[in-house]
C-alpha positions as YAML, in Angstrom:
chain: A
units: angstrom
residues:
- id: 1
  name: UNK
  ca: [-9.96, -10.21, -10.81]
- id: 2
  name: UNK
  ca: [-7.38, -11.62, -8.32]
- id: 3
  name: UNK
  ca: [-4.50, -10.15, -10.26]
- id: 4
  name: UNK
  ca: [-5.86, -6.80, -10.64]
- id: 5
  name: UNK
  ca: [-7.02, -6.74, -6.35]
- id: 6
  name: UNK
  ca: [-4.41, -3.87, -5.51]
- id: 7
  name: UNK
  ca: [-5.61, -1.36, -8.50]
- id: 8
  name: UNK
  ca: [-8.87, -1.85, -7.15]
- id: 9
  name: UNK
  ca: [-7.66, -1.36, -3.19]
- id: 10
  name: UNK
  ca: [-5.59, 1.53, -4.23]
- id: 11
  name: UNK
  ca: [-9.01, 3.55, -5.65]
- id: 12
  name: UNK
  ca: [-10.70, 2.01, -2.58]
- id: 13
  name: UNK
  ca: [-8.00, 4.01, -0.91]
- id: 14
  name: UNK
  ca: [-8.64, 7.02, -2.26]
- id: 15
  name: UNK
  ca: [-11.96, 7.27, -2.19]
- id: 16
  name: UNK
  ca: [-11.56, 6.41, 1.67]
- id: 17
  name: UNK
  ca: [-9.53, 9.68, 1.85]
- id: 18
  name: UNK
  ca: [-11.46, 11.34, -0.13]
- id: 19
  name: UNK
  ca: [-14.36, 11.19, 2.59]
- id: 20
  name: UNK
  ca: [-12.84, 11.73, 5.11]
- id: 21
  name: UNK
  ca: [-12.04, 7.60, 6.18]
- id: 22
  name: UNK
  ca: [-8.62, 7.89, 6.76]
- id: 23
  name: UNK
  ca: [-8.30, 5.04, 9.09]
- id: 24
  name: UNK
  ca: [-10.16, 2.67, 6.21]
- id: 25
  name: UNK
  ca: [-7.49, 4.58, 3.78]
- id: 26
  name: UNK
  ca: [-4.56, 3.16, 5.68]
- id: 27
  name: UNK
  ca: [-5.90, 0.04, 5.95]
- id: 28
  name: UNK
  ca: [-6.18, -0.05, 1.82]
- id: 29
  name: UNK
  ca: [-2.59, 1.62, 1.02]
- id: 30
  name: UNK
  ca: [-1.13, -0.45, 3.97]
- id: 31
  name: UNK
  ca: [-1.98, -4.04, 2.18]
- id: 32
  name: UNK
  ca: [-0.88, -3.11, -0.89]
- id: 33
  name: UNK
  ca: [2.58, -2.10, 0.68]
- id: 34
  name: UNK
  ca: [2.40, -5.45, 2.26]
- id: 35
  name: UNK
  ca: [1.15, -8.05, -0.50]
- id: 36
  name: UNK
  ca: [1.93, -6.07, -3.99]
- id: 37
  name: UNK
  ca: [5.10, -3.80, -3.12]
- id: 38
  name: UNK
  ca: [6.26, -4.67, -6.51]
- id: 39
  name: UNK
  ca: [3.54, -3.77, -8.68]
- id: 40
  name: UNK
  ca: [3.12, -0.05, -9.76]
- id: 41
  name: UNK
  ca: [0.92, 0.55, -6.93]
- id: 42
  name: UNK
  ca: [3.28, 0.13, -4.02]
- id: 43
  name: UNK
  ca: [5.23, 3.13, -4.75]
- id: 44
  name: UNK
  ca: [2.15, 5.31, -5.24]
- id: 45
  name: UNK
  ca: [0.83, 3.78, -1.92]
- id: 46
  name: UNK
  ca: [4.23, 4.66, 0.01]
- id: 47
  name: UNK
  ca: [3.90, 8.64, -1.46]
- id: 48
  name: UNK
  ca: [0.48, 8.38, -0.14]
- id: 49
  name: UNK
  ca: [0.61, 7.22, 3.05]
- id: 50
  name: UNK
  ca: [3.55, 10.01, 3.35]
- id: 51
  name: UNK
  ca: [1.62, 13.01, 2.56]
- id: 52
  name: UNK
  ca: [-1.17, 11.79, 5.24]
- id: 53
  name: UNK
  ca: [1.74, 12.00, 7.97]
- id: 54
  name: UNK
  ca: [1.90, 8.26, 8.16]
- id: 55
  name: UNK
  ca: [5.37, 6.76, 8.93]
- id: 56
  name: UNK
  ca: [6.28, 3.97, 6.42]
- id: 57
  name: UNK
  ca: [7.88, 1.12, 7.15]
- id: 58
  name: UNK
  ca: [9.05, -1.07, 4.42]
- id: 59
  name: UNK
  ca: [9.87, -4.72, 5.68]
- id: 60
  name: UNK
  ca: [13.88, -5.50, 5.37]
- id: 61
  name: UNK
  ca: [14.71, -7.85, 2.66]
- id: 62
  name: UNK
  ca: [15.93, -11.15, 3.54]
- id: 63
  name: UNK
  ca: [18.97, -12.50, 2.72]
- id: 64
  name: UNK
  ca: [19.07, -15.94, 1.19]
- id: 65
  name: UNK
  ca: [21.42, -18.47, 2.22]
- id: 66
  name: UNK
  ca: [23.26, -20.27, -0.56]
- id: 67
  name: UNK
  ca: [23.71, -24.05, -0.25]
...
């Protein structure tokens, strides 16, 4: 079930929204942008976020120093 925890937050999401919980909505599409940005739910949490006015901020990538 681990693996699969952002799907499930994602719906959580949007079931949030959907009644009205927007601040318990946020929370949901804001750790997926933070923990699982590269799965196929970090995009569709970023366009989501969007549309309910919220400002994303996507951390900067870090450079890696070679040795």
């Amino acid at each position: 079930m681990k693996k699969h925890i952002f799907k499930y937050s994602y719906k959580l999401g949007n079931i949030f929204k959907m009644r009205g919980q927007e601040k318990e909505a946020i929370v949901c599409y804001q750790t997926i942008l933070e923990n699982f940005l590269d799965t196929a739910y970090g995009p569709k949490s970023r366009d989501t976020l969007a549309q309910m006015g919220i400002e994303v901020k996507l951390p900067e990538a870090t450079e890696t120093e070679e040795f």
